[in-house]
TILUM-182451 format. One record per residue (C-alpha): residue in one letter; chain; residue number from 1; x, y, z negated. Coordinates in pm, whole numbers. Example, Ala and Ser with C-alpha at 12.3 -4.5 7.8 and 13.67 -1.06 7.14 Angstrom:
<recs>
{rec A A 1 {1230 -450 -780}}
{rec S A 2 {1367 -106 -714}}
</recs>
This chain:
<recs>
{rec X A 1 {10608 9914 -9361}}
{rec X A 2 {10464 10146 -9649}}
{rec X A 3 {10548 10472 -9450}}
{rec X A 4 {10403 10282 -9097}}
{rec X A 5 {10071 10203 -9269}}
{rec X A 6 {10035 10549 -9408}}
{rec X A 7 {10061 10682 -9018}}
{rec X A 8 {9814 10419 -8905}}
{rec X A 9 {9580 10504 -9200}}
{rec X A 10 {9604 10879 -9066}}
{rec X A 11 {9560 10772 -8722}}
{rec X A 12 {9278 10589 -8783}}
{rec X A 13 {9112 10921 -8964}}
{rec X A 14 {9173 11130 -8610}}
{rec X A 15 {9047 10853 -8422}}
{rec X A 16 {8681 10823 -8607}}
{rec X A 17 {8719 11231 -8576}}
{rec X A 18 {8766 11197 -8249}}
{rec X A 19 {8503 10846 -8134}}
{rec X A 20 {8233 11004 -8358}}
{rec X A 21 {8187 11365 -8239}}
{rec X A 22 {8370 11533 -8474}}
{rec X A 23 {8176 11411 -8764}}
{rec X A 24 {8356 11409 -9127}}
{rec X A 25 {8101 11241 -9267}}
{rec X A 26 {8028 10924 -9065}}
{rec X A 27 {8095 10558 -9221}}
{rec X A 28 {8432 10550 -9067}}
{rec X A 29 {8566 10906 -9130}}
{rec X A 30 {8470 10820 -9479}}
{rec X A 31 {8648 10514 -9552}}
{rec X A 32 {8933 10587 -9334}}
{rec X A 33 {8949 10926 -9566}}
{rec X A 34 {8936 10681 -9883}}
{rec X A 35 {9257 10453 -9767}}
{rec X A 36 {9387 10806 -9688}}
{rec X A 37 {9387 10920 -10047}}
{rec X A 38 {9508 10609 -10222}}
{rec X A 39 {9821 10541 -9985}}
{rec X A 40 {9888 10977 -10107}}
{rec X A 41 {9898 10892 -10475}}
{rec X A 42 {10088 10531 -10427}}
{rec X A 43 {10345 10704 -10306}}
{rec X A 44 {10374 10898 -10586}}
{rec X A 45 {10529 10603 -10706}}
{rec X A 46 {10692 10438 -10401}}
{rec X A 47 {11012 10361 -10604}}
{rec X A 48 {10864 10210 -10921}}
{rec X A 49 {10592 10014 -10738}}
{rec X A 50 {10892 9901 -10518}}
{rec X A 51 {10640 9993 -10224}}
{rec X A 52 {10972 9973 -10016}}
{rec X A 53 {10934 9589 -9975}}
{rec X A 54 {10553 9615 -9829}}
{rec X A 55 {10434 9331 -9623}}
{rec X A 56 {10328 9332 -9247}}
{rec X A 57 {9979 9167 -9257}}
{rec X A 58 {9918 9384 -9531}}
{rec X A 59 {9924 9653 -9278}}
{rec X A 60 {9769 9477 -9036}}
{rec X A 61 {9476 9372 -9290}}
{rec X A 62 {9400 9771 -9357}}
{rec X A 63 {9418 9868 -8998}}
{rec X A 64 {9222 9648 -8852}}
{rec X A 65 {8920 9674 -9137}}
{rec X A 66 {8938 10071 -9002}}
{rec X A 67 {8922 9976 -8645}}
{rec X A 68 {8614 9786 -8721}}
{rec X A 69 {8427 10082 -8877}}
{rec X A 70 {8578 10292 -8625}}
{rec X A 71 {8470 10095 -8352}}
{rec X A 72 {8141 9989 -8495}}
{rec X A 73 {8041 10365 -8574}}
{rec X A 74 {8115 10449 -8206}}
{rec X A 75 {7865 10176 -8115}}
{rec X A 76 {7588 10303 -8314}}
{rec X A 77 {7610 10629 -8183}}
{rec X A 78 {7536 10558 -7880}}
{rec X A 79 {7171 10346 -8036}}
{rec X A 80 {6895 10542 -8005}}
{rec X A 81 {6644 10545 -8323}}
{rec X A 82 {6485 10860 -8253}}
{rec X A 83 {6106 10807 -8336}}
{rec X A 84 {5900 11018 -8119}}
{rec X A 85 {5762 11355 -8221}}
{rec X A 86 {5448 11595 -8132}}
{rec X A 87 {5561 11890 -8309}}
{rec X A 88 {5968 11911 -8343}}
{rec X A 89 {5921 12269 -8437}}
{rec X A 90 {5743 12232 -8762}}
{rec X A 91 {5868 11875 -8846}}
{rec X A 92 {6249 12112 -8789}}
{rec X A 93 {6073 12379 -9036}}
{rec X A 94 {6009 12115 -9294}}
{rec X A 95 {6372 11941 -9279}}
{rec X A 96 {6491 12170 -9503}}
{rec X A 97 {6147 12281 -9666}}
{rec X A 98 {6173 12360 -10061}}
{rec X A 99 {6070 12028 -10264}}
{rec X A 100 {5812 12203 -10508}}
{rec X A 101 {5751 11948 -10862}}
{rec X A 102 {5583 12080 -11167}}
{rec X A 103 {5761 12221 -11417}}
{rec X A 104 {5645 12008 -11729}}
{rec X A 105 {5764 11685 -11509}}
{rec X A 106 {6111 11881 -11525}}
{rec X A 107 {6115 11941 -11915}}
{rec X A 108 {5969 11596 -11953}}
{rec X A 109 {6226 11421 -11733}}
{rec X A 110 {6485 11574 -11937}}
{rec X A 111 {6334 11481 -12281}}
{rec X A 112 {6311 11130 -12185}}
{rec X A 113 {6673 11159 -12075}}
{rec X A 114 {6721 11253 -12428}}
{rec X A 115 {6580 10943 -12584}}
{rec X A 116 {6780 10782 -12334}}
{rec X A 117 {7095 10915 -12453}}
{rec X A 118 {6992 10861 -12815}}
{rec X A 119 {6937 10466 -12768}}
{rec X A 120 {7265 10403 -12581}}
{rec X A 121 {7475 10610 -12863}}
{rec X A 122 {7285 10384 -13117}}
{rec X A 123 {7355 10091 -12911}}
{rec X A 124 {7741 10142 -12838}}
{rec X A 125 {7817 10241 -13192}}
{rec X A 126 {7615 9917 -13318}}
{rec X A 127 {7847 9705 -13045}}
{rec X A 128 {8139 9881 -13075}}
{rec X A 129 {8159 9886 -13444}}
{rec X A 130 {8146 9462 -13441}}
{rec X A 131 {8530 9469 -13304}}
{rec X A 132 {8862 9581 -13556}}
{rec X A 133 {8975 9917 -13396}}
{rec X A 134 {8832 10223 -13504}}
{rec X A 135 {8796 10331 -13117}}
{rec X A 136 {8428 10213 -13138}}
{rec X A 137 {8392 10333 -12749}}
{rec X A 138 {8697 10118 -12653}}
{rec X A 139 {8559 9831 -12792}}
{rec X A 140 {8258 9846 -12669}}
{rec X A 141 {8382 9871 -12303}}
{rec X A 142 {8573 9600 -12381}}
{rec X A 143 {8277 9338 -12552}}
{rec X A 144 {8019 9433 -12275}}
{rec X A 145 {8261 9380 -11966}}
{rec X A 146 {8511 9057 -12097}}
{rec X A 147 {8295 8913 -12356}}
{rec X A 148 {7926 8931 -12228}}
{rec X A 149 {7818 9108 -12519}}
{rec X A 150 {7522 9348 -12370}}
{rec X A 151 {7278 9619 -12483}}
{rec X A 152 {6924 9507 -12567}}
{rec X A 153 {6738 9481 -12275}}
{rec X A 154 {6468 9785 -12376}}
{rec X A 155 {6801 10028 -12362}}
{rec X A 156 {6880 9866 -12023}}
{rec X A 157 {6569 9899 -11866}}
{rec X A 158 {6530 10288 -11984}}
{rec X A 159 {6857 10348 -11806}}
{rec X A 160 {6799 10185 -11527}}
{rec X A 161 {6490 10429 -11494}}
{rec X A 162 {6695 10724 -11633}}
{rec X A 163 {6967 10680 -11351}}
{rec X A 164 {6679 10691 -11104}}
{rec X A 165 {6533 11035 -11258}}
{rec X A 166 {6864 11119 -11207}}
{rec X A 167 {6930 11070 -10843}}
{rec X A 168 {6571 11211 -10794}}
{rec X A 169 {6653 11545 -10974}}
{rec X A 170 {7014 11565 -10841}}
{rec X A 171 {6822 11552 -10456}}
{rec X A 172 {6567 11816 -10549}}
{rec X A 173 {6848 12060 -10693}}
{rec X A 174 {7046 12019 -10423}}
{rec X A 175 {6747 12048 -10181}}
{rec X A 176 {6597 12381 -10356}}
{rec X A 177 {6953 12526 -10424}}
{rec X A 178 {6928 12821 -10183}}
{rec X A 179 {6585 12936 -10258}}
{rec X A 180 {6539 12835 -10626}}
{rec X A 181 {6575 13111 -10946}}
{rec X A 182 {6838 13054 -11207}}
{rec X A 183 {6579 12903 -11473}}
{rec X A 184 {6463 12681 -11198}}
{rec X A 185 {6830 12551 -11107}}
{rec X A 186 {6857 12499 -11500}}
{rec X A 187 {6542 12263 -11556}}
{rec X A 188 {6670 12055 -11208}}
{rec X A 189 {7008 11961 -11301}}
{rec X A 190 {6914 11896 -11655}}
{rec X A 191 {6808 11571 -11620}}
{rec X A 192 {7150 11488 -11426}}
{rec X A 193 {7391 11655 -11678}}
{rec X A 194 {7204 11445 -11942}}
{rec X A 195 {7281 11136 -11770}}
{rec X A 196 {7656 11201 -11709}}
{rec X A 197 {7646 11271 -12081}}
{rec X A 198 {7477 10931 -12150}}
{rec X A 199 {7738 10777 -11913}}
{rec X A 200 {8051 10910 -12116}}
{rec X A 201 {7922 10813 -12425}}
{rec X A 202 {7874 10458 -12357}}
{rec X A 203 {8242 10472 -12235}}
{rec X A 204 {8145 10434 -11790}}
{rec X A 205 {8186 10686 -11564}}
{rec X A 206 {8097 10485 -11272}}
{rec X A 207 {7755 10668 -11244}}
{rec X A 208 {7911 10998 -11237}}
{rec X A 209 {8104 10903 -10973}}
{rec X A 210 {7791 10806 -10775}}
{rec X A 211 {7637 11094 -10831}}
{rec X A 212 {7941 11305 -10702}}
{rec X A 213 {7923 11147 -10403}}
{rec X A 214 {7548 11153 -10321}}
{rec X A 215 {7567 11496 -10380}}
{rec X A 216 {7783 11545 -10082}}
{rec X A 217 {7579 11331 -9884}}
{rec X A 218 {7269 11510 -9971}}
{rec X A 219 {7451 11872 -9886}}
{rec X A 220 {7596 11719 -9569}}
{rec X A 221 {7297 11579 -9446}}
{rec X A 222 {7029 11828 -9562}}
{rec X A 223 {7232 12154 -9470}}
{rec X A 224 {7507 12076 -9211}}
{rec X A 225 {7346 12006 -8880}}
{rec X A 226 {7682 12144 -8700}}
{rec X A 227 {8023 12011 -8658}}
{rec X A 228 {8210 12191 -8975}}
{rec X A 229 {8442 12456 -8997}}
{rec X A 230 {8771 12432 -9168}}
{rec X A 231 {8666 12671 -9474}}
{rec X A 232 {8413 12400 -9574}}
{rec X A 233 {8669 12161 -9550}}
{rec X A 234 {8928 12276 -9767}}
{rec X A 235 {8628 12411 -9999}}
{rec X A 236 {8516 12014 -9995}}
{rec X A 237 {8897 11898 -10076}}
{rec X A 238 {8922 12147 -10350}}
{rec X A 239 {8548 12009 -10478}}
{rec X A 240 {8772 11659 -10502}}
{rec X A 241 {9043 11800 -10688}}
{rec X A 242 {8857 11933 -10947}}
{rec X A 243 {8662 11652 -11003}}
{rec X A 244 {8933 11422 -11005}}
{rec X A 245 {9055 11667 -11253}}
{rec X A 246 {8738 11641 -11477}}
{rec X A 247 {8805 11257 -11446}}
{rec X A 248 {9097 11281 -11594}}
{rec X A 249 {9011 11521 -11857}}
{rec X A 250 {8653 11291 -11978}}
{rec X A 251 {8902 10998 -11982}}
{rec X A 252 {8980 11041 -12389}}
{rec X A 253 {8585 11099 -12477}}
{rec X A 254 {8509 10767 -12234}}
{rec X A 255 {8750 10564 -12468}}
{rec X A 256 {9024 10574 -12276}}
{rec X A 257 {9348 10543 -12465}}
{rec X A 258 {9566 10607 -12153}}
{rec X A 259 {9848 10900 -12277}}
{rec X A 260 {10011 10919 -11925}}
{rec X A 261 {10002 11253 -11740}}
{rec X A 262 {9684 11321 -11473}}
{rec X A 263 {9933 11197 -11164}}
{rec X A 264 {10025 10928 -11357}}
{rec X A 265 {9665 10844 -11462}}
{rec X A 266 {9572 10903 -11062}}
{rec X A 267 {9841 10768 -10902}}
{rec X A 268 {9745 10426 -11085}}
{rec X A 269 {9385 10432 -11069}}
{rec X A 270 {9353 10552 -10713}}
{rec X A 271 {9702 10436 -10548}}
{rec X A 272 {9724 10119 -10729}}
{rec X A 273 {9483 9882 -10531}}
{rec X A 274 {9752 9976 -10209}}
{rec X A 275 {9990 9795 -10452}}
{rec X A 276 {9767 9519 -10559}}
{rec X A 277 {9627 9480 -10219}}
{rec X A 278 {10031 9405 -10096}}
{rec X A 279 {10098 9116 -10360}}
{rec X A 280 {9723 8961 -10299}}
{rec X A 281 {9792 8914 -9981}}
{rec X A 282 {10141 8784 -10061}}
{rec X A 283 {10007 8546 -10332}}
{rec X A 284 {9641 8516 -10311}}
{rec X A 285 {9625 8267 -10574}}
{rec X A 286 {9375 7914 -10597}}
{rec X A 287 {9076 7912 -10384}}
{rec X A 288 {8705 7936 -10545}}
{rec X A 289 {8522 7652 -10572}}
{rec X A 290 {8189 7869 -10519}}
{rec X A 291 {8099 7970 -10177}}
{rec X A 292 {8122 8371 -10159}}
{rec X A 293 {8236 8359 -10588}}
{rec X A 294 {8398 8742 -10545}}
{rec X A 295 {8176 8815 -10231}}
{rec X A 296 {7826 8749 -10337}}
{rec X A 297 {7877 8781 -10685}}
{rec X A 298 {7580 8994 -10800}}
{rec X A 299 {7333 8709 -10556}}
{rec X A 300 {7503 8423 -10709}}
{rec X A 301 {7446 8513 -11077}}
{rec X A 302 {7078 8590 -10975}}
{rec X A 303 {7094 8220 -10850}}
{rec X A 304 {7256 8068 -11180}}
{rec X A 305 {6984 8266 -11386}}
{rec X A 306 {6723 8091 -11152}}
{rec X A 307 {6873 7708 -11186}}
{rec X A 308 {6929 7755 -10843}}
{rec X A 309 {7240 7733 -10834}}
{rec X A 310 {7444 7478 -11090}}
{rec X A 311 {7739 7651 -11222}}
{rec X A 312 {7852 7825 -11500}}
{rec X A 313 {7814 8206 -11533}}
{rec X A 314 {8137 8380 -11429}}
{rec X A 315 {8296 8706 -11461}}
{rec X A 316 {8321 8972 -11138}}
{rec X A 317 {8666 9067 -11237}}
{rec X A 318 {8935 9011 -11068}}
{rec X A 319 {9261 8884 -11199}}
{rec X A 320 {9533 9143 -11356}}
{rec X A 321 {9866 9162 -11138}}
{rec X A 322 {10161 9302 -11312}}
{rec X A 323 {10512 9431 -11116}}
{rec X A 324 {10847 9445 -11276}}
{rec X A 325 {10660 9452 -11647}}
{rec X A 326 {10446 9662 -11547}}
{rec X A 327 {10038 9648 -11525}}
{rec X A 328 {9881 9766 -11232}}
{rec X A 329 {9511 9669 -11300}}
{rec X A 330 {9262 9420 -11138}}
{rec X A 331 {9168 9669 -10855}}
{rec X A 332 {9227 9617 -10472}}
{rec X A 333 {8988 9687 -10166}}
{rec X A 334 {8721 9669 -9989}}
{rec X A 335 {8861 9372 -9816}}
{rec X A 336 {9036 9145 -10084}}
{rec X A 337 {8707 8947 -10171}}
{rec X A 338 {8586 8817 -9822}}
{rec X A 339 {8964 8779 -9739}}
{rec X A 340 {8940 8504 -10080}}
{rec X A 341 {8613 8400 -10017}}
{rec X A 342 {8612 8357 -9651}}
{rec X A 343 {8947 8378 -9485}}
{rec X A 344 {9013 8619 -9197}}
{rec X A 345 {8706 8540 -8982}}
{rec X A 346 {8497 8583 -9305}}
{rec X A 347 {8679 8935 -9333}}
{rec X A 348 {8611 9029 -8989}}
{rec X A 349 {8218 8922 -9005}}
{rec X A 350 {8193 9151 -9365}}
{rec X A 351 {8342 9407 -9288}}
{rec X A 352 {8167 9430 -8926}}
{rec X A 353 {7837 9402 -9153}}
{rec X A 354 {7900 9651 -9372}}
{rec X A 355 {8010 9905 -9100}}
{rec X A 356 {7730 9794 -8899}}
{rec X A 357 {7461 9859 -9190}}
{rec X A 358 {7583 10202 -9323}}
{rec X A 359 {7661 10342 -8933}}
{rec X A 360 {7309 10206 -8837}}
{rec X A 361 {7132 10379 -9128}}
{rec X A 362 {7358 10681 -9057}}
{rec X A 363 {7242 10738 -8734}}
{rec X A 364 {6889 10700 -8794}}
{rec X A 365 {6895 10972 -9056}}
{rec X A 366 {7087 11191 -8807}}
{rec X A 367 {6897 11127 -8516}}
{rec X A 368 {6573 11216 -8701}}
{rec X A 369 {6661 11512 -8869}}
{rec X A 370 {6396 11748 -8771}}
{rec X A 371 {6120 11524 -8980}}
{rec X A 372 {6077 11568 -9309}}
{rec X A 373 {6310 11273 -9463}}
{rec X A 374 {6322 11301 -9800}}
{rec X A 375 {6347 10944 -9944}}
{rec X A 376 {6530 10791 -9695}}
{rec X A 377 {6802 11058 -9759}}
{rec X A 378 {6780 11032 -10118}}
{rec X A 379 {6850 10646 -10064}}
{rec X A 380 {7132 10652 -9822}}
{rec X A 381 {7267 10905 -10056}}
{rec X A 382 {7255 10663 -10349}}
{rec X A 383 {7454 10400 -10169}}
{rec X A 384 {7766 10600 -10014}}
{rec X A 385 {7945 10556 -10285}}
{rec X A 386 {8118 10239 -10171}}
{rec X A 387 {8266 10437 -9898}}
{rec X A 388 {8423 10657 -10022}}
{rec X A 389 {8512 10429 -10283}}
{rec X A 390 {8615 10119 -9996}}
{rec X A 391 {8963 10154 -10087}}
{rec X A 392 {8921 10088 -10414}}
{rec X A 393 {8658 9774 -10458}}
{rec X A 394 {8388 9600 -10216}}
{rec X A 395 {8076 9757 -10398}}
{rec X A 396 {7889 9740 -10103}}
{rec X A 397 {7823 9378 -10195}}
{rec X A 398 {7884 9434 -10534}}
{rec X A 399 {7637 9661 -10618}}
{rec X A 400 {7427 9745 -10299}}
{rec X A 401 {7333 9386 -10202}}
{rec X A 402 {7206 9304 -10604}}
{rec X A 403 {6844 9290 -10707}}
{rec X A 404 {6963 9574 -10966}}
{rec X A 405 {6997 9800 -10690}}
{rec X A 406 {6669 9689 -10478}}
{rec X A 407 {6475 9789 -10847}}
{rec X A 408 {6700 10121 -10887}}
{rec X A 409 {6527 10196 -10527}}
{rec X A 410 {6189 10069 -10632}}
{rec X A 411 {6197 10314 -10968}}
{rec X A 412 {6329 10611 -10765}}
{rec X A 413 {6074 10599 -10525}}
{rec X A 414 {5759 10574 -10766}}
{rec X A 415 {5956 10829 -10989}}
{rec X A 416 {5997 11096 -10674}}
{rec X A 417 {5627 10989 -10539}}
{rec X A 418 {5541 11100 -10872}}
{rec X A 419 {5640 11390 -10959}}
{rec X A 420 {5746 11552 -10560}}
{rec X A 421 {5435 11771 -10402}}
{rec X A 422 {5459 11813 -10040}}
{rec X A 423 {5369 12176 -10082}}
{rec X A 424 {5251 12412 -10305}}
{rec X A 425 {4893 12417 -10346}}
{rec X A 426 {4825 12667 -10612}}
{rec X A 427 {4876 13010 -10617}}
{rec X A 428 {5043 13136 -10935}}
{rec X A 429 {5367 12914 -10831}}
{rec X A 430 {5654 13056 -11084}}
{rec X A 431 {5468 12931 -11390}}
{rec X A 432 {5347 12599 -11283}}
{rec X A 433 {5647 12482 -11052}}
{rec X A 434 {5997 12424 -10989}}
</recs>
């Protein structure tokens, strides 16, 4: 059954190549492309895993969540959400315009990314330093997400704003790439490389990851209006590779304490929810007494803060599995939670919504990409990282349906209404912007 959901996986990638016009970057393509990687690396260890003995409805689970994308992403493509247009020919001109901000908002950004990075590496060595192993960055990852131990909420609200400068900066670069100097390039991604550094030294690289992949979205939908060649293909593929190299690599500095070798360390981070996924579904444990408790975590806890609703404050983690001795993690899918929240109707209604809201959004951007869209990019750029993370964890509802998120959005956009100009209105341009 392992080997037959690997060929359905890979069927299901041709088929959204096929139902969606040859596009590698719509919803489908993508998650189809993330089930794709993690059944490569659990097979790395199809004999320890004892992957052999994989379950039917397991199968069946996977392959029907991809239909639904596939078949909800062929649907939207045929909605049209062009808005009208006088002038197609200068709104076309403007698509890919350069992005001009001044340069002190540049050095400025990055100095307050500085004091950023400053408080958080006061902050985690204050935490981490309360626990009895001298991997102060270990223990702090472990206080903040088990024990409920946070920063103060000053450092918290500063990052939240510094992840927004950010995503702002990382848009611009990528934006201004082919028509901006060295120095210029320099004082964009500043701000970003800052922020991953922040990230590492509080022990996460969650936000690194989500910047990785709004990158890509902001190259793919800024630059590539075209169906893509092969070369950019295998040049995007060997973009993964190194990164997932780089993962590894930052793993020690993030205090990690994993010794295994990088296919080990891959294989279990990125193959294991295939694994996990297999003896959920074979064992799925007690039911919640909370209505959507795994689902609808991040609106729940926003309804215990409130008194809304009259329950304890719970942990999003999900339980540890362990096979033959060994521990393959807490992580599964996209689909576990509304499978355990809601049973297989809920799964079919979440999963329909999800595809439905990211091939919707898609579309729109697509469909309307002679105007000048820069913030509704930069948003739908900020939230693709649950698809190409969908094999992994639902953080669509996780982290896009939170009010965390809906105030990341509110920050970026007064941030990028701040400091973006629509043009450049003075004259001497090299020494006043970027």
């Amino acid at each position: 059954m392992f080997f037959l959901l690997g060929i359905l996986i890979f069927m299901s990638i041709f088929e959204s190549y096929l139902f969606t016009g040859k596009d590698i970057f719509s919803p489908s393509f993508l998650v189809s492309a993330s089930f794709a990687v993690s059944w490569l690396f659990s097979s790395y260890n199809y004999t320890l895993w004892g992957l052999s003995d994989f379950g039917i409805l397991t199968v069946l689970y996977i392959f029907f969540g991809l239909q639904i994308f596939i078949l909800v992403d062929s649907f939207a493509k045929n909605i049209r959400l062009r808005k009208q247009s006088r002038s197609l020919k200068l709104e076309s001109q403007q698509h890919r315009a350069k992005v001009y901000i001044n340069k002190w908002a540049a050095i400025f950004s990055s100095a307050y990314q500085l004091i950023v990075l400053i408080l958080t590496r006061r902050q985690v060595q204050a935490i981490g330093s309360l626990g009895d192993t001298d991997n102060f960055l270990y223990n702090y990852r472990i206080v903040t997400s088990f024990e409920n131990l946070q920063t103060s909420r000053l450092v918290s609200f500063l990052s939240e704003i510094s992840l927004a400068v950010a995503f702002v900066f990382l848009y611009i670069f990528i934006r201004n790439f082919q028509t901006s100097k060295i120095y210029e390039k320099i004082l964009l991604i500043l701000p970003v490389l800052i922020l991953c550094l922040t990230n590492i030294s509080s022990g996460s690289r969650f936000n690194i990851i989500k910047l990785f992949t709004a990158g890509f979205a902001y190259y793919m939908l800024i630059f590539v209006r075209k169906k893509v060649k092969f070369s950019f293909v295998a040049k995007s593929a060997l973009l993964v590779v190194v990164f997932f190299g780089l993962f590894y690599l930052i793993r020690t500095f993030s205090g990690r304490l994993d010794e295994s070798s990088a296919i080990e360390y891959l294989s279990s981070y990125l193959g294991g929810p295939i694994k996990l996924f297999d003896l959920y579904i074979r064992d799925r444990g007690v039911s919640h007494s909370i209505f959507g408790e795994e689902t609808f975590y991040s609106i729940n806890t926003l309804l215990i803060k409130l008194g809304i609703l009259n329950t304890p404050m719970y942990s999003p983690h999900l339980e540890f599995r362990y096979f033959n001795g060994i521990n393959l993690g807490n992580i599964y899918n996209g689909f576990r939670r509304s499978i355990q929240d809601f049973g297989p109707l809920g799964y079919f209604l979440v999963t329909s919504f999800t595809s439905l809201f990211y091939s919707i959004f898609y579309q729109y951007i697509k469909q309307n990409r002679d105007k000048n869209q820069i913030f509704s990019i930069m948003i739908y750029g900020a939230m693709t990282y649950p698809l190409f993370l969908y094999s992994i964890n639902d953080y669509f509802s996780q982290g896009i349906i939170s009010v965390n998120f809906v105030q990341f959005i509110f920050y970026m956009l007064i941030f990028s209404k701040l400091v973006i100009r629509k043009d450049d209105n003075e004259s001497n341009w090299e020494s006043e912007h970027v």
